[in-house]
N, C-alpha and C positions, 0 to 999 in steps of 0.2 A: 635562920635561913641556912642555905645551901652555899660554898663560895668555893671556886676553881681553886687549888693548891701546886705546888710542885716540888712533894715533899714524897710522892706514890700513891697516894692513895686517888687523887685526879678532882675527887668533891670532899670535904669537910664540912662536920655540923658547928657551926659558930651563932652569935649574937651580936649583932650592931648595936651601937653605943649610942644612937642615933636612930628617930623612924627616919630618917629622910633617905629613899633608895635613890640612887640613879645608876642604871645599867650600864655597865662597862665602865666605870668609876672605879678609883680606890678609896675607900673605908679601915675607918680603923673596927673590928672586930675582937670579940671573946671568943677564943680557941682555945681547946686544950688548956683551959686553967690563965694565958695569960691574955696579954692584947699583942697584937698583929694586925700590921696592913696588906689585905688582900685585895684583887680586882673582882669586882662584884659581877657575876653574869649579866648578860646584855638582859633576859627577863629574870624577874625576880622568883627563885625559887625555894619554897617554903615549906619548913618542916610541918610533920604529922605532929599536931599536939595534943597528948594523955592516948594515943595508940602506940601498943605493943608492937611494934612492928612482925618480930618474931611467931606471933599469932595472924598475920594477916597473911589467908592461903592461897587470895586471889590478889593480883594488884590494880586491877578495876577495881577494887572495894577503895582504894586510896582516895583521899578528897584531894592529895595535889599528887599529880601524875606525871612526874619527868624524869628525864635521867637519873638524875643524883637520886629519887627517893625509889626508883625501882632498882639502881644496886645497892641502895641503903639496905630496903627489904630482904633482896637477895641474903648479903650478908649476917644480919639479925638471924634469919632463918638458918643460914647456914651453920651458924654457931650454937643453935640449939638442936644438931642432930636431924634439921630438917631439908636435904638437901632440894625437897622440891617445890616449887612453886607455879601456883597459875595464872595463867595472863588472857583468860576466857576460855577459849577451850584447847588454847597452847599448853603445855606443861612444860617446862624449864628444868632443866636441873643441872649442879653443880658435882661433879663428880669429888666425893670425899675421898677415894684411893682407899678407901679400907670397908668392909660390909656392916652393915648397920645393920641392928633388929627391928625391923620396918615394915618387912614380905614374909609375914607369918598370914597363918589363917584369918585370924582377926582384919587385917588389912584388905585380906581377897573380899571376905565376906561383906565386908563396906563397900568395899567398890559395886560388887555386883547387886547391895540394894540402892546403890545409885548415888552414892556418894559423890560430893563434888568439890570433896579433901584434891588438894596438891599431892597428888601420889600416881606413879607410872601405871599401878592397875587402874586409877579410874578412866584411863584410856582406853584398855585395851576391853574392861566392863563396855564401856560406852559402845565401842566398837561392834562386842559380840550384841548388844541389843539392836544395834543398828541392824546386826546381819539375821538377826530374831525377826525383825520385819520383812525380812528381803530386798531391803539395800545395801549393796556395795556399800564397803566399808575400805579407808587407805588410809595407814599409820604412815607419816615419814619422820624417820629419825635422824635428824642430822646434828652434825657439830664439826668441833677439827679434833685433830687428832691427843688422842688419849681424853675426851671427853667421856667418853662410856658407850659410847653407842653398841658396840659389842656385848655389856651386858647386858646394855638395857634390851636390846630386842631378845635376849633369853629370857629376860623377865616375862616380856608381851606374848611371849612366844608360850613360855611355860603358864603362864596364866589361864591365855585361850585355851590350854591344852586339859588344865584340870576342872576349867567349864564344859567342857566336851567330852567329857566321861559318861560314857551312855553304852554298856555291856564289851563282851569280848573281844566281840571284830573293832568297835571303834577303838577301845585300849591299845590295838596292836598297831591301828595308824597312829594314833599320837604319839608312842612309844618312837616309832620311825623318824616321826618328823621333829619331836625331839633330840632323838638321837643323831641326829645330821648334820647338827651343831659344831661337835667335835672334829666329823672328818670336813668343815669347810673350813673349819678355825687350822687343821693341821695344814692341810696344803694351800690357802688362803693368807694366812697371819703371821708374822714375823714380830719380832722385837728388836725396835729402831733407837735412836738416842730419846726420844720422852715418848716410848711406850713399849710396853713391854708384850703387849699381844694387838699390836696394832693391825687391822683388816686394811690386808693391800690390793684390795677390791670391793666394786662395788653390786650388791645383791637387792636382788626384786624379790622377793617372798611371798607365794600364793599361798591362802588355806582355803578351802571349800568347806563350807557345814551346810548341814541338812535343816532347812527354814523351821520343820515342826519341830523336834526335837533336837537342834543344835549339835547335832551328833558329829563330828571331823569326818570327812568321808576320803580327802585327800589333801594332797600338798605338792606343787612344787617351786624349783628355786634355778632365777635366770643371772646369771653373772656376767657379769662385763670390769673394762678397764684392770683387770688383774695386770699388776707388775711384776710382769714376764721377766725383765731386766735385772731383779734380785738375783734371782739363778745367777749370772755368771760374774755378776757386780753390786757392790754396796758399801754402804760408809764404813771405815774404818766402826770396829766397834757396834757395828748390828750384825743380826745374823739373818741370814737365809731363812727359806719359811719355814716351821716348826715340823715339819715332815722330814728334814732331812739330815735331822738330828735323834729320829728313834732308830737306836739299834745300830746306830755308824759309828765306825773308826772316827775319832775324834780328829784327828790326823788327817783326814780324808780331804785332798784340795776344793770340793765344792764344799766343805764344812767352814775351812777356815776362811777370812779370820773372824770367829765369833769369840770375843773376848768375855770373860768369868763376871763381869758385868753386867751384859748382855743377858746371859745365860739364867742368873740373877733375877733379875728383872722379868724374863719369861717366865718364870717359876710361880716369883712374888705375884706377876697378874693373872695368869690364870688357876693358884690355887695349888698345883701339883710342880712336880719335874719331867723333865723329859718318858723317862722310863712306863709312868702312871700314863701320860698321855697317850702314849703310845699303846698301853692295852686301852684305853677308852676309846681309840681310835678303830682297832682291830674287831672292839665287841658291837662298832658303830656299823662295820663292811660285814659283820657275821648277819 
């Protein structure tokens, strides 16, 4: 079974010495190699027995379905490089902070023959099928901050993008709406105390494609709640938004204070330094 701890970890896999449950009781228990008395949850919650956890991609496929064995799952998963999982036709995911080999071809091509693997394209597959039919199609990606949602919607974004490759004119809209990434990340994104390219606003994201041949025909993009307020104030130790750090006096009073930390840490999340962003920004406005 499953039994409330408070040692961090919140649930533990243990064995009672004992069938005899009662809910909200203490038991003496097998943990961790020795015996311990824990308090037993009010219902009795029961491990997967001879299931890999780490192979299971949905957690409806569970035969016991509760807390503890949906962040057991989680976990498992997580520790074999698989940061995603589904929960019907939710996808979940655990942001590792480092890029995995996972969004290669091989991945896109599963998804788009309809796979129904734990993986951020089988959303956005699913999606583009939806809108193959001529139904509205709405991804929401939420979480809290430094969850990923920032990459992940480049994922969703670049995915749809390379399903809708359909001759020259459409190339040159996706290329746009691709490229539009960077200049909302520049004047949108800052790097806070736990995130390094954290979105200090919130965005609606339109695509339109062409029902017979899925072709992208346009795009665009509604913002709201931007934190106007960074500009002239912020925590010691984050910086202002990543705009106004290309090409400035370092010295400059709206710069400072953005501490080498900071700075750091913008670098480490999105891949480049100031300098690089700054032309991806420039070739975003050409």
């Amino acid at each position: 079974i499953y039994a409330a701890v408070d040692d961090g970890r919140v649930w533990a896999r243990c064995r009672m010495r004992s069938h005899a449950y009662v809910g909200g009781s203490e038991a003496e228990v097998v943990m961790d190699g020795g015996t311990r008395r824990v308090r037993l949850p009010s219902e009795e919650m029961c491990l997967e027995e001879g299931v890999e956890l780490g192979k299971v991609e949905d957690l409806c496929d569970l035969g016991h379905v509760h807390e503890a064995s949906i962040l057991d799952t989680i976990e498992a998963r997580f520790g074999v490089s698989k940061p995603y999982t589904r929960a019907g036709e939710v996808v979940l995911a655990v942001n590792p902070y480092k890029w995995l080999s996972i969004y290669g071809e091989k991945e896109r091509r599963e998804a788009q023959a309809g796979s129904r693997s734990a993986h951020v394209y089988s959303v956005s597959a699913a999606a583009a099928r939806g809108a193959a039919r001529g139904e509205a199609q709405s991804i929401l990606v939420s979480g809290e901050s430094g969850a990923g949602k920032t990459e992940t919607v480049k994922l969703v974004l670049g995915h749809l993008a390379q399903i809708a490759k359909h001759g020259e004119s459409t190339k040159a809209i996706v290329e746009r709406v691709v490229r539009a990434g960077p200049l909302l990340e520049s004047y949108g994104n800052a790097a806070t105390l736990r995130n390094g390219n954290s979105s200090r606003f919130a965005k609606f994201l339109r695509v339109e494609f062409a029902r017979r041949t899925m072709a992208m025909e346009g795009s665009w993009c509604e913002t709201a709640l931007l934190e106007k307020t960074r500009v002239v104030e912020r925590t010691k130790g984050e910086r202002n938004f990543h705009a106004f750090y290309y090409e400035t006096d370092p010295s400059a009073a709206y710069v400072q204070p953005a501490s080498s930390s900071a700075t750091r840490a913008a670098r480490a999340a999105r891949g480049r330094d100031d300098a690089a962003s700054y032309d991806e920004m420039r070739d975003a406005l050409a």
